[in-house]
C-alpha positions as CSV (number, residue, x, y, z in Angstrom):
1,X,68.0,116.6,87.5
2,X,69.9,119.6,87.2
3,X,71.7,122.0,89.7
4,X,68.3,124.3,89.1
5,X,66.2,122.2,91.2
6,X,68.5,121.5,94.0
7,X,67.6,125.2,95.7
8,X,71.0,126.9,95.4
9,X,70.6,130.7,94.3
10,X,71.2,132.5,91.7
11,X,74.8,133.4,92.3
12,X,76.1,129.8,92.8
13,X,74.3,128.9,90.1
14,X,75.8,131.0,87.8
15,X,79.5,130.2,89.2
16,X,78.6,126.6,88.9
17,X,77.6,127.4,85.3
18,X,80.9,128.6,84.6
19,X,83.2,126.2,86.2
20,X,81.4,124.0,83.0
21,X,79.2,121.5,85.5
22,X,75.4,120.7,84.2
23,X,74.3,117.9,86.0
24,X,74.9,117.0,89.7
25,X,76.2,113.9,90.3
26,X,74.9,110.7,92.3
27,X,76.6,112.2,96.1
28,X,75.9,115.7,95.2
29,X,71.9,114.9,94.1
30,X,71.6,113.5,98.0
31,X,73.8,115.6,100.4
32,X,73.0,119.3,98.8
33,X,69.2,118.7,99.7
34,X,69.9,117.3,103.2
35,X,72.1,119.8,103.6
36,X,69.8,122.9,102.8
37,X,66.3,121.6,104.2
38,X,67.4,119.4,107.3
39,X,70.2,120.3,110.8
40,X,70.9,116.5,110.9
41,X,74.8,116.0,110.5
42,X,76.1,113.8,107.4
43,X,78.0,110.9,107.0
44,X,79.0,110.8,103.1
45,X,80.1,107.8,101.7
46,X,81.5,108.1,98.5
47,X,84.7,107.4,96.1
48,X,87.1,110.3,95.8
49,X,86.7,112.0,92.1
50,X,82.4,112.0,92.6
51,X,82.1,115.8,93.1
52,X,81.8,115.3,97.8
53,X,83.7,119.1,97.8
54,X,80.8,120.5,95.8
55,X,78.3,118.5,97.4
56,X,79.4,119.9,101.3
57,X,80.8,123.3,99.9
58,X,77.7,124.7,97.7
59,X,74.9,124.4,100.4
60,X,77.4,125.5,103.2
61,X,78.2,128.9,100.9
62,X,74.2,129.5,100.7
63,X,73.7,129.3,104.4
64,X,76.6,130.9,105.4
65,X,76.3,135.0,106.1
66,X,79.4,136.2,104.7
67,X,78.7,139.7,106.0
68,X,79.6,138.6,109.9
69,X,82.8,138.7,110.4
70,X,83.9,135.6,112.3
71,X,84.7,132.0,111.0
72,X,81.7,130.0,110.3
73,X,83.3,126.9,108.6
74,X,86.2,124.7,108.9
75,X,87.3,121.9,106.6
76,X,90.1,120.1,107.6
77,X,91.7,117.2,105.1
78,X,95.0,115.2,105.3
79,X,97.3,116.9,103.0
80,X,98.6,120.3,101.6
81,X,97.7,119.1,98.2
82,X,94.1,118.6,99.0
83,X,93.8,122.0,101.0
84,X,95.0,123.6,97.7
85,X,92.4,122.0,95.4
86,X,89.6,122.6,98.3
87,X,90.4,126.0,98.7
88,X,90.7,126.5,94.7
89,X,87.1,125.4,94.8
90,X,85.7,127.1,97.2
91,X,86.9,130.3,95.8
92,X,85.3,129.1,92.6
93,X,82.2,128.5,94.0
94,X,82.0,132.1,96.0
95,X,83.2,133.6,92.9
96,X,80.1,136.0,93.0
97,X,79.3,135.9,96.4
98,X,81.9,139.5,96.9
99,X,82.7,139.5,100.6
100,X,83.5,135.5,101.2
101,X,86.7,135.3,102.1
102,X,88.3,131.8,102.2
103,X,91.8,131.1,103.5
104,X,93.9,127.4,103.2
105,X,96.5,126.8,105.8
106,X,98.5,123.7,105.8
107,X,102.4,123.1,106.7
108,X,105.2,123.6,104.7
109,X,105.1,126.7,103.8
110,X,105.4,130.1,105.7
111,X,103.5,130.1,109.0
112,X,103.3,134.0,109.0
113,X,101.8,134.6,105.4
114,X,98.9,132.6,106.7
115,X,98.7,134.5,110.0
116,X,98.4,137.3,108.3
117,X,95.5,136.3,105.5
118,X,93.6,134.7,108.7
119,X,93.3,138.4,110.5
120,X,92.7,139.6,107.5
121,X,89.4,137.7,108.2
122,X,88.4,134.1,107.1
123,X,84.6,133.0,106.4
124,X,86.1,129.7,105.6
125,X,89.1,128.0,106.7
126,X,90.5,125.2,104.8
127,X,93.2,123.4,106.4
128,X,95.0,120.0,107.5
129,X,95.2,119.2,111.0
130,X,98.5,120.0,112.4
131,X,99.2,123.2,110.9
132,X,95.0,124.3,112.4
133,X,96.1,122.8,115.7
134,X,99.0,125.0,116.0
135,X,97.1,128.3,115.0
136,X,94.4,127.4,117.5
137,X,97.1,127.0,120.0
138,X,98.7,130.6,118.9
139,X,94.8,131.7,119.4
140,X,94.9,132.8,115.8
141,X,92.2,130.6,114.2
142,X,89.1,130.3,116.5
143,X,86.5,128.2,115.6
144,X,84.4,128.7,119.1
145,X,81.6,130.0,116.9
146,X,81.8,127.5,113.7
147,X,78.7,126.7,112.5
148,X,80.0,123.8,109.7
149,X,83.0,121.4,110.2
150,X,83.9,119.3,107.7
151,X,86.1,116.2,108.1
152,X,87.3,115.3,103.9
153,X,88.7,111.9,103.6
154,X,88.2,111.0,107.0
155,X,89.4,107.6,106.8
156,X,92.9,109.1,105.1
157,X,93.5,111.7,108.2
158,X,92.9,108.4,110.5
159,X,95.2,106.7,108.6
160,X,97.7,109.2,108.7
161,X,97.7,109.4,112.7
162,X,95.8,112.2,112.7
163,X,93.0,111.2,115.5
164,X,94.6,113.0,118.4
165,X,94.8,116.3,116.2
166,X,91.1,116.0,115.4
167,X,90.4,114.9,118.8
168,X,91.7,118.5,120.4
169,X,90.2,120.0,117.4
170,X,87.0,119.4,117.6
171,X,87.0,119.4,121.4
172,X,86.7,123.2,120.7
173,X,84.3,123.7,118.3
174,X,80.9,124.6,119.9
175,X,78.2,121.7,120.4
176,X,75.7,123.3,118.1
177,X,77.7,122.8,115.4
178,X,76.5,120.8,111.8
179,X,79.1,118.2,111.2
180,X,79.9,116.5,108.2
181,X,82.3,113.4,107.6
182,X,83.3,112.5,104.1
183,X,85.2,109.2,103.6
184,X,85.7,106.9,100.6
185,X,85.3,103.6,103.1
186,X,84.0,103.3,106.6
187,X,86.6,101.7,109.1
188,X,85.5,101.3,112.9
189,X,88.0,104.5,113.8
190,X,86.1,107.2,111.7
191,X,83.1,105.4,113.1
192,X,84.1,106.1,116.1
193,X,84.9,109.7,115.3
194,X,81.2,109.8,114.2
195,X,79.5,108.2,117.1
196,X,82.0,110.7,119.3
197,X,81.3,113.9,117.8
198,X,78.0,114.0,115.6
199,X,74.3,114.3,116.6
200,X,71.3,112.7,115.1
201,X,73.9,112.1,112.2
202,X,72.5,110.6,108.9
203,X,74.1,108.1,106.3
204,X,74.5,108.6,102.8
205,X,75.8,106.7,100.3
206,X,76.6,107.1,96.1
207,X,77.3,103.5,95.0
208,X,78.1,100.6,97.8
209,X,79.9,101.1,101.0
210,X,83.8,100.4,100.8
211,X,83.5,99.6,97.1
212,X,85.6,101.3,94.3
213,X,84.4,103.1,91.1
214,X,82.5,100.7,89.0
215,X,84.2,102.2,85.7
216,X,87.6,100.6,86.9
217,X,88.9,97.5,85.4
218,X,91.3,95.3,87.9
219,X,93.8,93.2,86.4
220,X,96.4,90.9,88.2
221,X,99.4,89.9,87.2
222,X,101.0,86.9,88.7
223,X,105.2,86.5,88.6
224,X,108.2,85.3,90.6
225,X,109.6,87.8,92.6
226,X,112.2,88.3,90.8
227,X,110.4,88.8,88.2
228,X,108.6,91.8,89.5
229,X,110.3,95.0,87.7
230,X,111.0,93.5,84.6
231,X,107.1,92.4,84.3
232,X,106.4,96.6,85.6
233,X,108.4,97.5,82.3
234,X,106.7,95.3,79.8
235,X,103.1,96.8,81.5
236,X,104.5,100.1,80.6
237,X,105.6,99.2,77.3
238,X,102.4,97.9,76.3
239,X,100.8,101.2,76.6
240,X,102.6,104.1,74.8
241,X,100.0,106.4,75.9
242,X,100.9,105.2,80.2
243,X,99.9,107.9,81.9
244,X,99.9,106.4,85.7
245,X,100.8,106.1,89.1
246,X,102.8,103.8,90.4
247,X,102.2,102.7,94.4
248,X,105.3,101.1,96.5
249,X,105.3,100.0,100.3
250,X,108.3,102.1,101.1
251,X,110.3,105.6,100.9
252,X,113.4,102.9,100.1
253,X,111.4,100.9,97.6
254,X,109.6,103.8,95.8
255,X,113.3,105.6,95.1
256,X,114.5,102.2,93.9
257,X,111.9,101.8,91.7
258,X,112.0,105.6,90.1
259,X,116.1,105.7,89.8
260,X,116.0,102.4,87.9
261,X,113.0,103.7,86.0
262,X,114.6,106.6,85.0
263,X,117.7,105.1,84.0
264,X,116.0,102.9,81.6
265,X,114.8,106.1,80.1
266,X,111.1,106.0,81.2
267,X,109.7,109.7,82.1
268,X,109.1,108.7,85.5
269,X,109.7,110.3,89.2
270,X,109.4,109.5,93.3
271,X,107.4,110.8,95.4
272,X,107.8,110.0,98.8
273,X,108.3,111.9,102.5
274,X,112.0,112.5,102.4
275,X,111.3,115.4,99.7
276,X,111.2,119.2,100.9
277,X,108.0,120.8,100.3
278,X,109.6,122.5,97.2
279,X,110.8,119.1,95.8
280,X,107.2,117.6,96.2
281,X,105.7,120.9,94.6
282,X,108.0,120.5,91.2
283,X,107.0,116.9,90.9
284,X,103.5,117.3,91.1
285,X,103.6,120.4,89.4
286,X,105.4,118.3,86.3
287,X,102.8,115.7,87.1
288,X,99.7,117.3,86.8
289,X,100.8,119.1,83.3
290,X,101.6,115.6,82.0
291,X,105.3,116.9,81.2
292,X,105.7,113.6,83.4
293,X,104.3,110.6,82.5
294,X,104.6,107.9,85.3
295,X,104.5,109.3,89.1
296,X,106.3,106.3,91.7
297,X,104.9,107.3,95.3
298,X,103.7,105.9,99.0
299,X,100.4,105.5,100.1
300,X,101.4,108.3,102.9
301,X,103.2,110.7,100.2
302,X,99.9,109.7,98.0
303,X,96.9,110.9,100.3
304,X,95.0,113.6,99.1
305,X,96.2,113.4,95.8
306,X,93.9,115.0,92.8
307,X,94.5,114.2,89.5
308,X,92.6,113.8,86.3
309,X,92.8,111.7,83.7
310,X,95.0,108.6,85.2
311,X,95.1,106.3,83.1
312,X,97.1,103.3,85.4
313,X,97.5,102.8,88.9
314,X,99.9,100.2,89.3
315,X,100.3,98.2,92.8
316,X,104.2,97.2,92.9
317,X,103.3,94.8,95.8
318,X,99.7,93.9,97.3
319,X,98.4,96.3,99.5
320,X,98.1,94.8,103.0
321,X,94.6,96.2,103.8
322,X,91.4,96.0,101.2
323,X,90.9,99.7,102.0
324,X,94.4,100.8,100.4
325,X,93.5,99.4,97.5
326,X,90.2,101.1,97.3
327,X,92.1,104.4,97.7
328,X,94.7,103.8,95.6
329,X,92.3,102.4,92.7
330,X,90.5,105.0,93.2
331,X,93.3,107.1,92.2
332,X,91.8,106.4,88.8
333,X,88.3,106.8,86.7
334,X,88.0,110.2,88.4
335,X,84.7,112.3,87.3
336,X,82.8,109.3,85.5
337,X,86.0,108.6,83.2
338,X,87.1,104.8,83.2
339,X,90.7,103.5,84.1
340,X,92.9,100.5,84.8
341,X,93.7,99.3,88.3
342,X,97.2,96.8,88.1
343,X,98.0,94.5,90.8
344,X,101.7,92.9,90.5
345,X,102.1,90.2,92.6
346,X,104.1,86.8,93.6
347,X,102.7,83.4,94.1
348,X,103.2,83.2,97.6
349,X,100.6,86.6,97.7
350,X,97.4,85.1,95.8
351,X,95.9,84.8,99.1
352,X,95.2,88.3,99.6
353,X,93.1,88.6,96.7
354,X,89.8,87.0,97.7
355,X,90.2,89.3,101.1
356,X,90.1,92.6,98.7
357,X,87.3,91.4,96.0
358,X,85.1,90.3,99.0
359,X,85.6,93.9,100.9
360,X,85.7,96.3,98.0
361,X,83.0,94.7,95.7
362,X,85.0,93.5,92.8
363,X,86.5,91.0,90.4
364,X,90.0,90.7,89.5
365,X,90.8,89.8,86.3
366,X,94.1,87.3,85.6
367,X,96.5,88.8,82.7
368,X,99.0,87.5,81.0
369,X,102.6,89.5,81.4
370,X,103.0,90.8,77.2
371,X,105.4,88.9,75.4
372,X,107.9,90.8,73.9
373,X,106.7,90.6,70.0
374,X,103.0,92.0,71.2
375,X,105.0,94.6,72.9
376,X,106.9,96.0,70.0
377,X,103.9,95.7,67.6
378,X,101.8,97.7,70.3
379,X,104.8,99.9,70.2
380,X,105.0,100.1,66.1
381,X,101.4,100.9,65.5
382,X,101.6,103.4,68.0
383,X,104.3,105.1,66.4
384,X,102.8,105.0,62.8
385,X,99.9,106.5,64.2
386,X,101.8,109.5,65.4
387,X,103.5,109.8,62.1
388,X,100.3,109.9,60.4
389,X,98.7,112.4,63.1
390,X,101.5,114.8,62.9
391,X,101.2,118.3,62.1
392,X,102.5,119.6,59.3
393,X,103.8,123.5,59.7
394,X,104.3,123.4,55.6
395,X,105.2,127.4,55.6
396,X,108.1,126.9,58.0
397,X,109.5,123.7,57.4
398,X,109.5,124.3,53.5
399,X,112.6,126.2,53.2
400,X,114.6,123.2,54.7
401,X,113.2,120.4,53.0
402,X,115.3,121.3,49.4
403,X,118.0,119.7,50.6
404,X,116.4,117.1,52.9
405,X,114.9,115.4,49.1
406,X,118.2,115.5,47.7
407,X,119.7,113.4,50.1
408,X,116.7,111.5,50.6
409,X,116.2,110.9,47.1
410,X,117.8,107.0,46.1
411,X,115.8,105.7,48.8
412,X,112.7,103.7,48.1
413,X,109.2,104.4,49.8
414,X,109.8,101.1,51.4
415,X,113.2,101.7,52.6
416,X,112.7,105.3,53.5
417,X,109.5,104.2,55.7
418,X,111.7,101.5,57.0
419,X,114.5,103.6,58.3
420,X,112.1,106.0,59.8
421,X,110.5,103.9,61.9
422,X,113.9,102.3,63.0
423,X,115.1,105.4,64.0
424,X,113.1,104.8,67.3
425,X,111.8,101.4,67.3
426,X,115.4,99.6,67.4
427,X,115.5,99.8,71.0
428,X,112.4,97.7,71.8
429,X,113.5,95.5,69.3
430,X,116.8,94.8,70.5
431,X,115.9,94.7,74.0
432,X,113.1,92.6,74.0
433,X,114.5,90.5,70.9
434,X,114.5,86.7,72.4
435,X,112.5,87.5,75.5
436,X,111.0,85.0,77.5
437,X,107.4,84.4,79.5
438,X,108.3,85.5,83.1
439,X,104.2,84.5,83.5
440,X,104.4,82.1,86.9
441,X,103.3,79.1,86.6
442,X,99.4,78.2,87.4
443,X,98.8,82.2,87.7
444,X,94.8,82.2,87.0
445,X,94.3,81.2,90.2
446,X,91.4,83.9,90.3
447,X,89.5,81.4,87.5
448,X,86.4,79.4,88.1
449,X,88.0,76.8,90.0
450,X,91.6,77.4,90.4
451,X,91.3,77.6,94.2
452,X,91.2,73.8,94.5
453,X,93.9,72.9,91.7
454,X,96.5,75.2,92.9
455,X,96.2,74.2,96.7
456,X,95.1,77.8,97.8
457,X,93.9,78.2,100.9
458,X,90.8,79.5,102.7
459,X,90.8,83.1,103.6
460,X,89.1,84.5,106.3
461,X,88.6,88.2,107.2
462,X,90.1,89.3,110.6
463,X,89.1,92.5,110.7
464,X,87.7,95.0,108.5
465,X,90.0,95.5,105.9
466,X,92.8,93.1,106.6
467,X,93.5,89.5,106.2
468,X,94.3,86.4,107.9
469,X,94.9,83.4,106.2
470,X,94.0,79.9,108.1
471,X,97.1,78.9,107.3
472,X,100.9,79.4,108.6
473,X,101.4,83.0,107.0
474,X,101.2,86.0,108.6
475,X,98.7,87.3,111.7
476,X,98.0,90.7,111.4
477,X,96.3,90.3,114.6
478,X,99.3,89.4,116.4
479,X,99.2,92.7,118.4
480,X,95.8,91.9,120.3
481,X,97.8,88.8,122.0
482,X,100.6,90.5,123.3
483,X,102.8,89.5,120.1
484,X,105.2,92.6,120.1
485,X,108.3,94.0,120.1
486,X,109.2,97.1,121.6
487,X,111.1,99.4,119.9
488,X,113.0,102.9,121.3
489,X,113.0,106.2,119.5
490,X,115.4,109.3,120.0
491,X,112.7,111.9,120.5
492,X,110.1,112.5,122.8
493,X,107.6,115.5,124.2
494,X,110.9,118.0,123.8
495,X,110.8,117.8,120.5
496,X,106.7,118.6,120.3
497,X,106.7,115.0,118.9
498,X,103.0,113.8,118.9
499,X,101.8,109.6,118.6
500,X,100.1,110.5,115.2
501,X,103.6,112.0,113.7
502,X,105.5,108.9,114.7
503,X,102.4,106.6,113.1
504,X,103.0,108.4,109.9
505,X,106.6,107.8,109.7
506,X,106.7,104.4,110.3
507,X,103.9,103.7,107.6
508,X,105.6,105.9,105.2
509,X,109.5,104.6,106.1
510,X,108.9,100.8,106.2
511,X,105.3,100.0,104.2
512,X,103.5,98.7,107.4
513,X,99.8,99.4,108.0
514,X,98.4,101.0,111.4
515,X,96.8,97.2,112.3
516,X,101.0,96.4,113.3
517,X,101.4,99.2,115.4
518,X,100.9,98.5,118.8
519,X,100.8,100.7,121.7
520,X,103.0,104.2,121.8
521,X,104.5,106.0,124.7
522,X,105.6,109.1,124.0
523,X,108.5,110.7,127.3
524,X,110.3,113.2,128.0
525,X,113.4,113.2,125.4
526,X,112.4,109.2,123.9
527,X,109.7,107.5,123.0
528,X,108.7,103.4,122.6
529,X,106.6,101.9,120.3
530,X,105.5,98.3,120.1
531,X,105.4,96.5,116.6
532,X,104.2,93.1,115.6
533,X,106.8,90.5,115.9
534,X,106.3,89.4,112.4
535,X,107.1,93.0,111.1
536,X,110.0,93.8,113.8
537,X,113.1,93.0,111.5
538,X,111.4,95.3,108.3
539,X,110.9,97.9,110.8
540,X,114.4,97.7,111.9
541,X,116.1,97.4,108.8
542,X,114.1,100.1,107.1
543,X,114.2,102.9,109.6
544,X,117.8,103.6,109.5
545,X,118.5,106.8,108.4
546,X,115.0,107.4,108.8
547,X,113.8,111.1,109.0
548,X,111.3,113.3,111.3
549,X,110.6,116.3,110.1
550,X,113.8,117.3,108.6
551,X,116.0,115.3,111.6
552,X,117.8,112.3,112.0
553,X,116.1,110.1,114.7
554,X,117.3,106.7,116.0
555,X,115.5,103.6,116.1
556,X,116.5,100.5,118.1
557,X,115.4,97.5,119.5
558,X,114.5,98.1,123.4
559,X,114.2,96.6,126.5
560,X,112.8,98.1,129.7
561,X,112.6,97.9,132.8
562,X,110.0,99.5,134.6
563,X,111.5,102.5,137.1
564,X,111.1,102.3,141.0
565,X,108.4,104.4,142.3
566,X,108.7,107.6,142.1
567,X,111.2,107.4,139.4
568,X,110.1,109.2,136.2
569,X,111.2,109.9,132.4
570,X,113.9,112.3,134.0
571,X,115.7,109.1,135.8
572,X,119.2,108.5,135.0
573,X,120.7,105.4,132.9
574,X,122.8,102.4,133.9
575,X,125.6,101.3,131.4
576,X,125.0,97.1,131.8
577,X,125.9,95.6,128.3
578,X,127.3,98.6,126.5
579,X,128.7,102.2,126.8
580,X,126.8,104.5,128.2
581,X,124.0,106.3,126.4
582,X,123.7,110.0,126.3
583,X,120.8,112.1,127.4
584,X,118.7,109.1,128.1
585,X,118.7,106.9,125.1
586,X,116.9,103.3,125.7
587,X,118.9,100.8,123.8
588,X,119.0,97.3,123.9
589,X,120.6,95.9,127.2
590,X,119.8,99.3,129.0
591,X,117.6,99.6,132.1
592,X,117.1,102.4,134.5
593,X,117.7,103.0,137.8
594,X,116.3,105.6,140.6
595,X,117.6,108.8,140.9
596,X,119.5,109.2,144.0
């Protein structure tokens, strides 16, 4: 099948034709029809890197009427980075259709420059959720007459905190609407969204629901913790030609990571949320022109991102949830091209791997850590093949090679090819030179088998997406039995803080998933949260000099107790173990009492 017989007109056809696609793929051949010949809203299931902004965007441009003014479609995804790629496409795609106008708006950057483009008029709004709230709230965007809304990478925006945002977004849009939900995996909260906001809504699906791209292979590496970075390198070294992200549980953990990285001369760099917009830009910038070869990053600092041609993702630790892994793995084998998916892990995390093959669909495939000879022969042949490949600019490089044979000329073929070749292989021979197996012990415990010999235990799932061994490790359900701690937090509604922003930050800052955070109550100038007891010590450890956008905030351990009646957020504070605390800090030992 070709785009010909999917009904699209003449003018997308011909922009299609010149942004080099010929043949729809698997999502596209089933959402463009439903789109065009049905008013059922979509729920598209599908990996990121399968074509799902083609597949919504082409049908919506041919039933749009770009000669009305108003704004008739909204997508909203979770980062600047996809908003930029959507709205590239989009633009594309209109490329002869003259009077679309389509206009991306997404924080970060200048507030006013995309006023201004929006009353200049907007057919199409790309945008991520915060940054649309706020210009719905300055009654700049309105979206009271939308006739599409498009939800890309649902699950991601969820994941991100993002619900309430959606939540007052959509409240607005007009019940006629056609929605559409695109997600790479289908947790209960964007079925929720679904159930809450679609009509007569429709399923569709390119390959199996939850599962990663079947073009990925997934290898696991098993060594003592210890262990861990110096097996990352000898991955690394094995392939010359690396060109891969690298996924940490933490802004601390992904800088440590990078900096030593970098000082063992690898052409690596962070990404994480402590970086400025312009920061971020310059990375990815560097990263998406290949001037940088390994990218180190956070699931959070992560989202949204669209790259081709990754060749690695490589998991530092196990992703706690089966559903970050399909993300991240999907980072990979973009557009029908094949990849590698890495897990690094410990012995005491084998557990977690029957969890993830069962939910995502695949098998995991035990390697061996490279020895250090296979590493510098991988390296050698490597570099002979560059020698050979070389290009020779004969014309220019002539007049300096007189000399060059003169001084060149007692050495054999032997020892001239010998010395060239030393030049940069000596490092890899001197550092790996003696090197040991950091392999641990009984690894393959993903063989036929190996469950039994090596004592593993039973997994069962707890729910969708996360694990809970029958045994005494962690219970990521601890939350549901009232196993918390309750933690304070500087800011509140005076600094326009919202429950989704503070969700973000602890995800990004200490590596936890949205299954330990328990209830949040956001006040009047402080906020609690509640975290699982098994997580409350990382959490506390890793949020010091933690950051909200662009300020210092103050995380401590807290204990309340609950005001008299009729006192509210605005009650005063009681110094009983401690000084006293300014402008209503909670801390640890402080409780309130009524205003008199």
């Amino acid at each position: 099948m070709s785009f010909d017989n999917l009904g699209l007109n003449d003018h997308i056809l011909k922009a299609v034709e010149k942004m080099g696609f010929t043949e729809p793929t698997p999502i596209q051949k089933k959402v463009i029809p439903e789109i065009m010949n049905s008013n059922k809203d979509i729920v598209g299931l599908a990996q990121t890197g399968t074509g799902k902004t083609a597949a919504f965007g082409l049908p919506m441009i041919q039933l749009m009427d770009f000669y009305s003014p108003h704004t008739q479609g909204v997508i909203i995804c979770p980062t600047r980075e996809l908003c930029i790629q959507i709205s590239g496409d989009f633009k594309e795609f209109t490329r002869y259709v003259k009077p679309a106008k389509i206009v991306s708006v997404y924080g970060g950057t200048s507030i006013e420059n995309q006023i201004r483009q929006v009353k200049r008029g907007a057919h199409i709004i790309v945008a991520t959720p915060g940054r649309l709230l706020d210009l719905i709230k300055r009654n700049v965007v309105k979206i009271s007459e939308v006739s599409f809304v498009v939800l890309d990478e649902a699950d991601e925006m969820l994941n991100m905190g993002f619900s309430e945002d959606l939540d007052a977004i959509l409240s607005k849009t007009p019940k006629d609407k056609r929605t559409m939900l695109f997600s790479a995996t289908m947790p209960r909260a964007v079925t929720k969204i679904s159930s809450k906001y679609m009509n007569e809504s429709i399923e569709i699906t390119a390959g199996k629901k939850n599962s990663v791209a079947a073009n990925i292979i997934h290898n696991n590496y098993v060594v003592l913790e210890k262990e861990r970075y110096p097996a990352l390198k000898r991955i690394i070294d094995y392939d010359p030609d690396i060109y891969g992200l690298i996924f940490c549980r933490t802004r601390n953990e992904t800088r440590q990571v990078s900096e030593k990285l970098m000082k063992d001369g690898y052409n690596a760099e962070a990404l994480h949320g402590e970086l400025s917009q312009a920061q971020r830009d310059n990375v990815m910038g560097r990263f998406r022109n290949k001037s940088l070869q390994l990218l180190v990053a956070t699931d959070v600092a992560a989202r949204g991102l669209d790259v081709d041609d990754i060749s690695h993702v490589i998991n530092y630790n196990f992703p706690d949830e089966a559903e970050t892994y399909t993300h991240r793995s999907g980072r990979t084998a973009r557009a029908g091209k094949s990849g590698i998916s890495i897990v690094l892990m410990n012995t005491r995390e084998r557990w977690k791997m029957g969890a993830v093959e069962h939910k995502s669909d695949i098998k995991f495939t035990y390697a061996k850590v490279p020895s250090g000879y296979t590493i510098c022969e991988k390296q050698l042949y490597a570099m002979v093949k560059k020698l050979v490949a070389v290009d020779v600019n004969h014309e220019e490089i002539g007049k300096f090679l007189d000399p060059v044979y003169e001084t060149l000329a007692d050495l054999s073929k032997e020892e001239l090819i010998q010395r060239v070749i030393s030049i940069e292989f000596n490092r890899f021979l001197d550092y790996y030179k003696g090197a040991k197996d950091i392999n641990a012990s009984s690894g393959a415990s993903n063989k036929p088998g190996a469950g039994k010999k090596t004592g593993v235990k039973k997994f069962s799932r707890n729910k969708p997406g996360t694990y809970k061994d029958k045994g005494p490790r962690k219970n990521y359900g601890a939350r549901k039995n009232g196993d918390t701690r309750s933690f304070f937090i500087n800011v509140g509604q005076l600094d326009n803080i919202q429950k989704g922003a503070i969700t973000r930050l602890l995800c990004d800052q200490t590596g936890i998933n949205n299954a330990q955070i328990g209830k949040i109550e956001i006040l009047r100038e402080f906020s609690f949260f509640e975290i699982d007891t098994h997580v409350a010590d990382t959490v506390l450890s890793s949020m010091k000099h933690a950051k909200l956008d662009g300020r210092d905030v103050m995380v401590q351990l807290a204990q309340r107790k609950k005001p008299r009646t009729g006192a509210g957020s605005g009650a005063k504070t009681k110094n009983v173990k401690g000084p006293r605390i300014k402008s209503n800090r909670f801390a640890e030992g402080v409780k309130t009492t009524k205003k008199r």
